[in-house]
C-alpha beads as a LAMMPS data file, in Angstrom:
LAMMPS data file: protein, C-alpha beads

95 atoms
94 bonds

1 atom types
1 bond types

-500.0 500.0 xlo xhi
-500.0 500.0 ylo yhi
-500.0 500.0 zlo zhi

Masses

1 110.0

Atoms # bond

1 1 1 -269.274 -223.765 -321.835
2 1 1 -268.971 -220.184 -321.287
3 1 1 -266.615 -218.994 -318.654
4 1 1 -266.659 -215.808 -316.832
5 1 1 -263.291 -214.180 -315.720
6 1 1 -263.390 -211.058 -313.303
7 1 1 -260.948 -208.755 -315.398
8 1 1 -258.216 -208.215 -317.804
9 1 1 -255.321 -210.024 -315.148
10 1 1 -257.054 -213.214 -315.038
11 1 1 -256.821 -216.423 -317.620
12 1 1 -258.333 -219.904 -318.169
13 1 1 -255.868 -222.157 -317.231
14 1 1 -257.338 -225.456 -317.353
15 1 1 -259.951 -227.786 -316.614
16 1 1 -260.034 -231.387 -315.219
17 1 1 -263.243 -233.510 -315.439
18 1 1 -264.314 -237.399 -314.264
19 1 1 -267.458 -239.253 -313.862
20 1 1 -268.607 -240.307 -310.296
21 1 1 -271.738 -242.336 -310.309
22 1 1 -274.289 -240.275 -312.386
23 1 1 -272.503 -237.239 -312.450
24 1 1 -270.059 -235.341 -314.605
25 1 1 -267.758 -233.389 -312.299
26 1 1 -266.131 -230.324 -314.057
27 1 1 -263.355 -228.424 -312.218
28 1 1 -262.233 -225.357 -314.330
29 1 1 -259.439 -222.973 -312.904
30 1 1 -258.346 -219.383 -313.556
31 1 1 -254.927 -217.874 -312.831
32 1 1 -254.696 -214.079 -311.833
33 1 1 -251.423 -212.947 -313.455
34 1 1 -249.278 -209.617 -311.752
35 1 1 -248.496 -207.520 -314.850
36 1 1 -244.993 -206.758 -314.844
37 1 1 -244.971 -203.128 -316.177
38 1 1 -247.908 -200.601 -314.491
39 1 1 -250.554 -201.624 -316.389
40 1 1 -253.961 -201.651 -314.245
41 1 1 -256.261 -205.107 -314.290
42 1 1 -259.252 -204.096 -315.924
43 1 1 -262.249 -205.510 -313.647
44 1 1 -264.856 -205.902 -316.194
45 1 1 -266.702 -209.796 -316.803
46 1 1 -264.870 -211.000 -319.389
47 1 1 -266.627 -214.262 -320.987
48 1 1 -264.570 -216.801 -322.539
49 1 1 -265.954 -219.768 -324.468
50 1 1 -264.173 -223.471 -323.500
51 1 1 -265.379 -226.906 -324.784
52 1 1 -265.096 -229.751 -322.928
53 1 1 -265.277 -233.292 -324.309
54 1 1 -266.763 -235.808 -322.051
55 1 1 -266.772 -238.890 -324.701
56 1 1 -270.064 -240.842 -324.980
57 1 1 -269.410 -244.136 -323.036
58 1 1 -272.457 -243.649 -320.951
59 1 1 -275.403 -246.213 -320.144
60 1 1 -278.456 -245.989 -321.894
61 1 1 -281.183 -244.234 -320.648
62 1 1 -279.465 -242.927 -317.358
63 1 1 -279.693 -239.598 -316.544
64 1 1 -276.530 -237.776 -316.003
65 1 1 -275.944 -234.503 -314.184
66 1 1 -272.818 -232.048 -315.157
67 1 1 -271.630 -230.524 -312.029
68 1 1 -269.118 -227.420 -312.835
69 1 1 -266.876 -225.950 -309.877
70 1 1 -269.667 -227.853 -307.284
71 1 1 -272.995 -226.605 -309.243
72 1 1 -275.466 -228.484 -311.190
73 1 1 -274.858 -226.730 -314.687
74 1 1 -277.454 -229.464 -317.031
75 1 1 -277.985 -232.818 -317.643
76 1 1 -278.351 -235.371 -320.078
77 1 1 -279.380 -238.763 -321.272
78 1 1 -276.963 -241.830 -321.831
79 1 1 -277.172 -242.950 -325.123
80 1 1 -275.680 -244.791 -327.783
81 1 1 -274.456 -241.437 -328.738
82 1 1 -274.819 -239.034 -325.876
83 1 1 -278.060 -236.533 -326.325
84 1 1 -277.587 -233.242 -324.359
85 1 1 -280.143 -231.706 -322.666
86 1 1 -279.397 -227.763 -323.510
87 1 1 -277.872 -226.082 -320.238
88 1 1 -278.871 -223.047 -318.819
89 1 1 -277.016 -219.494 -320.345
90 1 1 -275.519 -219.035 -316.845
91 1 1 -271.958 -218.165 -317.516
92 1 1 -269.616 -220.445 -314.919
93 1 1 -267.657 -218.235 -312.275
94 1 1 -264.097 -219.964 -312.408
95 1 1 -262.509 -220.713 -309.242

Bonds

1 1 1 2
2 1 2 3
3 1 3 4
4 1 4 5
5 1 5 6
6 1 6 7
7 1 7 8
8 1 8 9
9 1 9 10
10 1 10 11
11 1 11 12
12 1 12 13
13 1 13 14
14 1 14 15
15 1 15 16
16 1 16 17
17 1 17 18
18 1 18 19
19 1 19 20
20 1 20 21
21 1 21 22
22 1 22 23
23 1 23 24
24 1 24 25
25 1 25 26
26 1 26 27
27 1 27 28
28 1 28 29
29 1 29 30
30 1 30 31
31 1 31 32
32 1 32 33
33 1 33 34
34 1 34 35
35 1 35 36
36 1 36 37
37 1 37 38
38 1 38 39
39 1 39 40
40 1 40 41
41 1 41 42
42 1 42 43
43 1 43 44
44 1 44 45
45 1 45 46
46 1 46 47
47 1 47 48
48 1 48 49
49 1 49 50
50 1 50 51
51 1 51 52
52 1 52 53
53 1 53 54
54 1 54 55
55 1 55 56
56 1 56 57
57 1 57 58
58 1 58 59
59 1 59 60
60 1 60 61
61 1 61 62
62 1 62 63
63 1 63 64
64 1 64 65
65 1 65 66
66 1 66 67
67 1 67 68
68 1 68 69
69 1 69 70
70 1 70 71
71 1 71 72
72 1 72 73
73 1 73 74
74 1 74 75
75 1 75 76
76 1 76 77
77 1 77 78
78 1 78 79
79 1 79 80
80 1 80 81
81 1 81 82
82 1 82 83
83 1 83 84
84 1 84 85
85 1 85 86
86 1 86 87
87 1 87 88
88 1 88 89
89 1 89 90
90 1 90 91
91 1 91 92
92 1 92 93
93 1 93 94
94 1 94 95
């Protein structure tokens, strides 16, 4: 997934994920950090790629839906071995 931080001060610091019924729910979280000499935060998008591995233990032929920070982000098919269904290129805002 592609994650979108708002400048130069703030990081990826983690994500958490479970399964709840049919969905996927992704929670990824950013940290602002204060810079400690005076350097000024940049606030340009700065995209950050992040893969997340949901294993493949999923029932066959159920649709799933991947939620990221409370939006619907894709879906796919349970299968022996999961098949995606591609997302869409919207970057996710991290919370």
């Amino acid at each position: 997934m592609t994650i979108a931080l708002g400048g130069s001060c703030e990081e990826f610091a983690g994500l958490d994920w479970r399964v709840e019924g049919r969905e996927i729910i992704i929670d990824v979280t950013t940290i602002t950090k204060v810079p400690t000499a005076p350097v000024p935060c940049t606030l340009a998008i700065i995209y950050e790629d992040q893969s997340v591995n949901i294993g493949d233990k999923y029932e066959t032929g159920a649709e799933y839906d991947v939620i990221v920070n409370g939006e619907r982000h894709g879906t796919f098919i349970g299968a022996p071995t999961a098949t995606p269904v591609p997302p869409t290129a919207t970057p996710i805002i991290a919370r």
